[in-house]
C-alpha positions as CSV (number, residue, x, y, z in Angstrom):
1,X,0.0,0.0,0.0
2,X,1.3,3.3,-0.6
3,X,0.5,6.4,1.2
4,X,-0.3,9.4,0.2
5,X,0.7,12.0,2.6
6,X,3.1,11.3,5.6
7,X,3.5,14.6,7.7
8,X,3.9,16.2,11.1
9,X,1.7,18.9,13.2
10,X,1.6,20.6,16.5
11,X,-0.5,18.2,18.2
12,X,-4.5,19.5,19.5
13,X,-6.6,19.0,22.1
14,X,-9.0,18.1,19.4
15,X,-6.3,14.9,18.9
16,X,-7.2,13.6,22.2
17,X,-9.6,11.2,21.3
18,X,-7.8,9.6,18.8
19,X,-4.8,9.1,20.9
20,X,-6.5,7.9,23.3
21,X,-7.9,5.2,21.1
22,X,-4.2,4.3,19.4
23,X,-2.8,3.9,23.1
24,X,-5.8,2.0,24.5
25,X,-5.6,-0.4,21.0
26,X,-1.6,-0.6,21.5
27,X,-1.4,-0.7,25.0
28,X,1.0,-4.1,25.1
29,X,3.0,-2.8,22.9
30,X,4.0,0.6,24.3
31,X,3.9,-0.4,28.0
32,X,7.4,-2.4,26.8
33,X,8.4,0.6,25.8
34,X,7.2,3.7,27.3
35,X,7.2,5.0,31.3
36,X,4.3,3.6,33.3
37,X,1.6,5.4,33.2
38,X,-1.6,6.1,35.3
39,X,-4.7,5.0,34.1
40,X,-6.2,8.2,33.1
41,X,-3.7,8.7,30.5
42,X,-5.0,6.1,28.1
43,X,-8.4,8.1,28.4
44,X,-9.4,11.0,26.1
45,X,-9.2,13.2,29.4
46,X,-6.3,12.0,30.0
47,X,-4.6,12.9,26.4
48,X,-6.3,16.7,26.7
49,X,-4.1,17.3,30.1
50,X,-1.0,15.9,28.7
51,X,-1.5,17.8,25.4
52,X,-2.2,21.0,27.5
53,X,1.0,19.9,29.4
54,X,2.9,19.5,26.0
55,X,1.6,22.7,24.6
56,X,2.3,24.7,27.6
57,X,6.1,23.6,27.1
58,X,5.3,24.7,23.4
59,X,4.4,28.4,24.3
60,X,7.4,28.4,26.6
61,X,9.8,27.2,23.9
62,X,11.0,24.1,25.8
63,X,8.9,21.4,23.3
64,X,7.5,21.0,20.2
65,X,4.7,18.5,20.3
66,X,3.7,17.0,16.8
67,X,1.3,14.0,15.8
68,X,2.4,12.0,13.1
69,X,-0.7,11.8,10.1
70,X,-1.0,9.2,7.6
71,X,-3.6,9.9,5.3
72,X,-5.3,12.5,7.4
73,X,-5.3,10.6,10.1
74,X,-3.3,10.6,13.7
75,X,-1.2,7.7,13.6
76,X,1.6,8.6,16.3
77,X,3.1,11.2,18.3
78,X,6.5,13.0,17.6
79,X,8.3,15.3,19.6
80,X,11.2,17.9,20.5
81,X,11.7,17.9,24.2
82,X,14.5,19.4,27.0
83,X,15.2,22.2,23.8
84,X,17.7,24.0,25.4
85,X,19.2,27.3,23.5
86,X,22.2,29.3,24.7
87,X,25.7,27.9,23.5
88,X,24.1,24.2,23.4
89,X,20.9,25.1,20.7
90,X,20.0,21.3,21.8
91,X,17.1,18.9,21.8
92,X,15.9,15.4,22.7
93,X,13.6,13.0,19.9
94,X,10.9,10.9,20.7
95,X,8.6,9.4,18.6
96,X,6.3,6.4,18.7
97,X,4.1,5.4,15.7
98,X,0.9,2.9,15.3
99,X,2.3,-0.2,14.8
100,X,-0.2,-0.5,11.8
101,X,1.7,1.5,10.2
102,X,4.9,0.2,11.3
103,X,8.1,-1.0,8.3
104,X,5.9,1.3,6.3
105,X,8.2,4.3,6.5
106,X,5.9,6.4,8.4
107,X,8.4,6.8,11.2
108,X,11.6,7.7,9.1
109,X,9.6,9.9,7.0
110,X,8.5,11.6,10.3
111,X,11.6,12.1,11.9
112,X,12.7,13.7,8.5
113,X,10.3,15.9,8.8
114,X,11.0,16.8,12.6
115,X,14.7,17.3,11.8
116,X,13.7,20.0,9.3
117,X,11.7,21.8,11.7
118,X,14.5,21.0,14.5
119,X,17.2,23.0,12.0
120,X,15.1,24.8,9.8
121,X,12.4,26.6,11.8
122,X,13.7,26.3,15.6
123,X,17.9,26.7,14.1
124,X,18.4,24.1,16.6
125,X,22.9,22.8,16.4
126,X,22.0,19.3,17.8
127,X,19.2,16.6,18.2
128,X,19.9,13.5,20.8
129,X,18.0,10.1,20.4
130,X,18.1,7.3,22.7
131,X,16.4,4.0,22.0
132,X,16.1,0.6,24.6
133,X,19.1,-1.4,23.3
134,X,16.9,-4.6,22.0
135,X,15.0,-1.4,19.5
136,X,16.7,-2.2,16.4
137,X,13.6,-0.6,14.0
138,X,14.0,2.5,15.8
139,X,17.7,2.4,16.0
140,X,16.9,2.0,11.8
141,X,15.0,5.2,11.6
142,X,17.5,7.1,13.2
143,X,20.6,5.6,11.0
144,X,18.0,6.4,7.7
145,X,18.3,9.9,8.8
146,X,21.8,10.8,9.6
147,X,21.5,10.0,13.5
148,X,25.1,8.3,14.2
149,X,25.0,6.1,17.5
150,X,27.7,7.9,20.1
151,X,27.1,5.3,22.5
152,X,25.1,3.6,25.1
153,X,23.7,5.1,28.3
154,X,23.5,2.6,31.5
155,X,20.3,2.4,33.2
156,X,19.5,5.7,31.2
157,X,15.6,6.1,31.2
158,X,13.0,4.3,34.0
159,X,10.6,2.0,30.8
160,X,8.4,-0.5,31.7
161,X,9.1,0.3,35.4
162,X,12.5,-0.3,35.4
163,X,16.1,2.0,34.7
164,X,17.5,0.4,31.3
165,X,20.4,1.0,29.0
166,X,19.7,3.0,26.0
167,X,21.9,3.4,22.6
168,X,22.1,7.0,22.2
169,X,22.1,8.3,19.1
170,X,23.1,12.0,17.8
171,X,22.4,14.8,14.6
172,X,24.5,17.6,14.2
173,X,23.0,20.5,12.2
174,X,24.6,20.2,8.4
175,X,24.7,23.7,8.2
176,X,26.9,24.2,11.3
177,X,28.6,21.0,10.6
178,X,32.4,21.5,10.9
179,X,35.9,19.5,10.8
180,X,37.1,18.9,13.7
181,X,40.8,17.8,15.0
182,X,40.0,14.3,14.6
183,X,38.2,13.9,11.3
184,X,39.7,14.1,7.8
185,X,38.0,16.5,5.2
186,X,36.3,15.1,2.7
């Protein structure tokens, strides 16, 4: 099947429902995956006060909160977090997708389309990516677009209710891409 339009949006409240319904669907999967979570979250209330949370960060410059949409439709979430500006111009990249949609291209196409927004629009220097180690599709999606793996964080991020290693995984801006003492020019 091929798709027809894969972007990326500032999420909505009006998004909430939907959401909710892709986390409730895929709740097996992501619970391996993602931070424990209260009940609440996986309910349409739930997914207005974490948008409103994510938005908030939005207005204050700290996040940039985007769905993923296939076709018109919400089919993930993407987002810049822990931007930091001063002499770092920095941010983290998280992304989950429906796994409907998943080996489908949707995710690589998305985080093509954050990193142009991370560089582009917000002149971010630097995007960080960390994925569990045994996440070799993500790991993928990051290779596909330029990410180079740096290294591998011990018990980096509490998933599934537990502190596990993560392969962490960086970008540098092409534009301020430079040669550095220990690389060769091209």
């Amino acid at each position: 099947m091929a798709w027809v339009l894969i972007s990326t949006r500032l999420v909505t409240v009006a998004d909430a429902p939907e959401l909710a319904h892709l986390l409730r669907v895929h709740r097996d999967l992501l619970d391996r995956v993602e931070p424990i979570r209260d009940e609440d979250f996986y309910t349409p209330a739930g997914q207005v006060a974490a948008i409103r949370g994510a938005l908030d960060g939005h207005r204050r410059g700290t996040t940039m909160p985007h769905v993923v949409v296939v076709d018109g439709r919400v089919a993930g979430r993407i987002t810049l977090s822990n931007i930091l500006r001063g002499v770092l111009q920095s941010a983290n990249i998280g992304y989950w997708v429906d796994p409907a949609v998943h080996r489908r291209g949707v995710a690589t196409a998305a985080v093509r389309e954050m990193v142009r927004v991370a560089f582009e629009q917000a002149r971010l220097h630097r995007l960080e990516a960390a994925t569990l180690l045994h996440n070799a599709g993500s790991q993928r999606v990051l290779e596909r677009n330029g990410f180079v793996r740096y290294g591998v964080a011990e018990q980096f991020l509490k998933i599934a209710g537990r502190w596990q290693d993560h392969v962490m995984y960086q970008l540098i801006n092409p534009a301020d891409r430079v040669v550095t003492a220990t690389e060769t020019p091209a």
